[in-house]
C-alpha positions as CSV (number, residue, x, y, z in Angstrom):
1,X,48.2,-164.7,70.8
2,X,51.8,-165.4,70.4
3,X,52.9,-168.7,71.6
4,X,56.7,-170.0,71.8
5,X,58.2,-173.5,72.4
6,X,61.0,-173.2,74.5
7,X,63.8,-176.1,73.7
8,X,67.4,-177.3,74.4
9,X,67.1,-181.0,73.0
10,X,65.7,-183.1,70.0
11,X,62.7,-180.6,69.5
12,X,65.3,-178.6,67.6
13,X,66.1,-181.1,65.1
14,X,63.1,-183.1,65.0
15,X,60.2,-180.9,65.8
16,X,57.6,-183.7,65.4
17,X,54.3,-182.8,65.3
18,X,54.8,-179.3,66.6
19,X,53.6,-177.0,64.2
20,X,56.0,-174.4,64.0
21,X,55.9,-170.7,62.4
22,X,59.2,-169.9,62.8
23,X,62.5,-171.0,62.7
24,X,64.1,-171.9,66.1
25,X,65.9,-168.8,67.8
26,X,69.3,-169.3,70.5
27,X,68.1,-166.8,72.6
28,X,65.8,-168.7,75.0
29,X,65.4,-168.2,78.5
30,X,68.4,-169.3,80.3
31,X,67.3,-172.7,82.3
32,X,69.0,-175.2,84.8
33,X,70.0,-178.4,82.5
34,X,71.7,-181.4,82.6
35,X,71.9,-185.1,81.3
36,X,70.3,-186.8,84.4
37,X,67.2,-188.2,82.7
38,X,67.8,-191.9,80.8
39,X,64.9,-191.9,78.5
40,X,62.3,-194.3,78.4
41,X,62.4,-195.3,74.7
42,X,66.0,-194.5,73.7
43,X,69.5,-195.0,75.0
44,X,70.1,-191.6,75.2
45,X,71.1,-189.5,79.1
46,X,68.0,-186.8,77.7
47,X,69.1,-183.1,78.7
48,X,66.2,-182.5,81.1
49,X,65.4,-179.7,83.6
50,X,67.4,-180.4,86.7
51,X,67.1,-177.4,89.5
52,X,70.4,-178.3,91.0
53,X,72.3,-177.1,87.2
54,X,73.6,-174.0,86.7
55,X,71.7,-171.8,83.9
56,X,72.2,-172.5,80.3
57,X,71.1,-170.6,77.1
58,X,68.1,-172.2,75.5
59,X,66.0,-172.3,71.7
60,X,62.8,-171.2,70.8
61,X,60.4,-170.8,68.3
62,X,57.0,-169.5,67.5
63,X,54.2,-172.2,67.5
64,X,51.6,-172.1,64.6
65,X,48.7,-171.6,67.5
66,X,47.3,-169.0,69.4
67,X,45.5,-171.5,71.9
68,X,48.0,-172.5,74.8
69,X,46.4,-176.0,75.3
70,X,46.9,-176.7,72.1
71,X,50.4,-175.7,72.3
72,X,50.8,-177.8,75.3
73,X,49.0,-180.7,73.5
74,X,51.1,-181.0,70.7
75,X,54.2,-181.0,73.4
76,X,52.6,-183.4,75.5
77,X,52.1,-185.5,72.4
78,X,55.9,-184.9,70.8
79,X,57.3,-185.3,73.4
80,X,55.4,-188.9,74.6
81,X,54.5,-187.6,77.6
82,X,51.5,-189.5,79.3
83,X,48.4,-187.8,80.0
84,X,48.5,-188.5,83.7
85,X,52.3,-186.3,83.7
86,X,50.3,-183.1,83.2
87,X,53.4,-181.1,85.4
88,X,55.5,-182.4,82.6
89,X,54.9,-179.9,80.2
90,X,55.5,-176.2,81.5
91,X,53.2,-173.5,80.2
92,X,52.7,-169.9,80.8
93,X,49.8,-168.6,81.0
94,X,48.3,-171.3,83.4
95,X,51.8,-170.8,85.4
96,X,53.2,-173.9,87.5
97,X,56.6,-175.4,88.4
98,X,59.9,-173.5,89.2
99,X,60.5,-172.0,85.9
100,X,57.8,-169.7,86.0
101,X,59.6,-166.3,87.0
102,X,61.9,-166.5,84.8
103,X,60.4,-167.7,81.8
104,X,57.3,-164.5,82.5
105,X,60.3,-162.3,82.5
106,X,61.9,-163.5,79.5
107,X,58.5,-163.5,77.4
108,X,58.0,-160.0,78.1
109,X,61.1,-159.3,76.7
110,X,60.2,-161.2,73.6
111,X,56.3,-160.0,73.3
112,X,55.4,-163.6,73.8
113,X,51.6,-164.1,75.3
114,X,52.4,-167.6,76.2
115,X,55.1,-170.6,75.9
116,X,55.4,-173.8,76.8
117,X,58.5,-176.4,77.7
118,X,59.3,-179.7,78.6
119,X,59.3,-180.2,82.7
120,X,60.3,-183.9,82.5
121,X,63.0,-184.4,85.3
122,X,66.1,-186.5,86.4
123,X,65.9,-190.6,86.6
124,X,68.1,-193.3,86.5
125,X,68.8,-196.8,86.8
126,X,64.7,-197.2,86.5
127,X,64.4,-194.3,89.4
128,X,62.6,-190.7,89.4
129,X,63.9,-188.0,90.6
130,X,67.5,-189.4,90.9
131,X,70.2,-187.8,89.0
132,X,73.3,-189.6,87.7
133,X,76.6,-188.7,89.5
134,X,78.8,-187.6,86.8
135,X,81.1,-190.6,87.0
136,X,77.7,-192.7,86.8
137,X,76.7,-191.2,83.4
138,X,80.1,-191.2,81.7
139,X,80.3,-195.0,82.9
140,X,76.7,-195.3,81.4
141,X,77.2,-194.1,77.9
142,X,80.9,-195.9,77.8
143,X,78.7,-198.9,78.5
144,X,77.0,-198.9,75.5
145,X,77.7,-200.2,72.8
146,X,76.7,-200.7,68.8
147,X,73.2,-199.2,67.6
148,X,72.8,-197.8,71.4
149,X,75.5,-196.4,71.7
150,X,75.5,-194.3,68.3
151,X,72.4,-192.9,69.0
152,X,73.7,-191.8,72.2
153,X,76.3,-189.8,70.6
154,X,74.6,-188.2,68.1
155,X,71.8,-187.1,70.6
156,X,74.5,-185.9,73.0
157,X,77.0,-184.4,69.6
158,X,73.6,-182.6,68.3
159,X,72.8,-180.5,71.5
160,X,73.6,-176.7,70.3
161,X,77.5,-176.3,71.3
162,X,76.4,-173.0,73.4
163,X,74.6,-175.5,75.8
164,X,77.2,-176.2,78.0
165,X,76.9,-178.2,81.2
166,X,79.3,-180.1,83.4
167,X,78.2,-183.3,82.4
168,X,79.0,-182.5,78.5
169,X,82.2,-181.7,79.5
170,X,82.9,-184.4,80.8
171,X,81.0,-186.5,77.8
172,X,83.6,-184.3,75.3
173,X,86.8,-185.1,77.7
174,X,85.7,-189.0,78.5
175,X,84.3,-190.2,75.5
176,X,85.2,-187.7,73.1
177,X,81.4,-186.5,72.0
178,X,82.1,-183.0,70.9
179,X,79.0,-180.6,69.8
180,X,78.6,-181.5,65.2
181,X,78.3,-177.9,63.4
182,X,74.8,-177.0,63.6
183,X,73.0,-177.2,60.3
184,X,71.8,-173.8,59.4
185,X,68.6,-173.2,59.8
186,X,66.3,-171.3,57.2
């Protein structure tokens, strides 16, 4: 069974415990995201699934299992998702969530069996399911400052330049965070 992670984030430069058997790929399935999730250890506006977003390219990459709950196991645990969030990790087979059409139709085109992908959605100021305006998230990054607010950056400068949302616009225009080269990946 072939299984793929799908990813737009951090999982491309810092995998974690995934155990991957490829190298990460830019031709995902094109998904809705946007910076409307403030994460719960970090500083960082996380580039989340938000419906509301217009489609962007996304990554992927072959996982080293052929089981797809230990696929979504090894997401679940990457990505510090509590066991009681189940809905937070997307997976196909065992289909839920609004992604599922598109994601079945992009794995045929791949030959995939099965994938899995971060469902985790908006929340801000302490609150789930609400999105940051975009005035409110420039205003929230240009509020940080120091340690918090370089790590900011660099999530938000590391996102794959081809990922391009409203808000990162705005993040390159505002506050000057424009995509670093991608390393190249072996």
């Amino acid at each position: 069974m072939k299984i793929a992670c799908i990813a737009w984030g951090s999982l491309i430069w810092n995998p974690g415990p995934l155990k991957l058997a490829s190298a990460w790929r830019p031709d995902g399935p094109p998904m809705p995201l946007e910076f409307v999730r403030d994460s719960d250890d970090s500083d960082e506006l996380a580039l989340v699934m938000h419906p509301p977003a217009p489609l962007v390219p996304s990554y992927w990459a072959l996982l080293d299992t052929d089981d797809i709950d230990e696929a979504r196991e090894m997401l679940r645990q990457r990505e510090k998702i509590r066991p009681e969030y189940p809905q937070w990790v997307g997976s196909l087979p065992n289909p839920h969530g609004l992604e599922q059409e598109r994601v079945a139709a992009w794995m045929r085109t791949k030959e995939l069996d099965g994938a899995v992908w971060t469902s985790i959605t908006a929340k801000f100021a302490g609150v789930g399911e609400r999105s940051p305006s975009p005035h409110e998230a420039v205003a929230f990054l240009d509020s940080l400052s120091g340690q918090q607010r370089e790590n900011a950056e660099k999530y938000i400068r590391q996102i794959p330049p081809e990922i391009r949302t409203l808000y990162r616009t705005l993040f390159e225009e505002k506050l000057g965070w424009t995509p670093t080269p991608a390393p190249s990946q072996g």
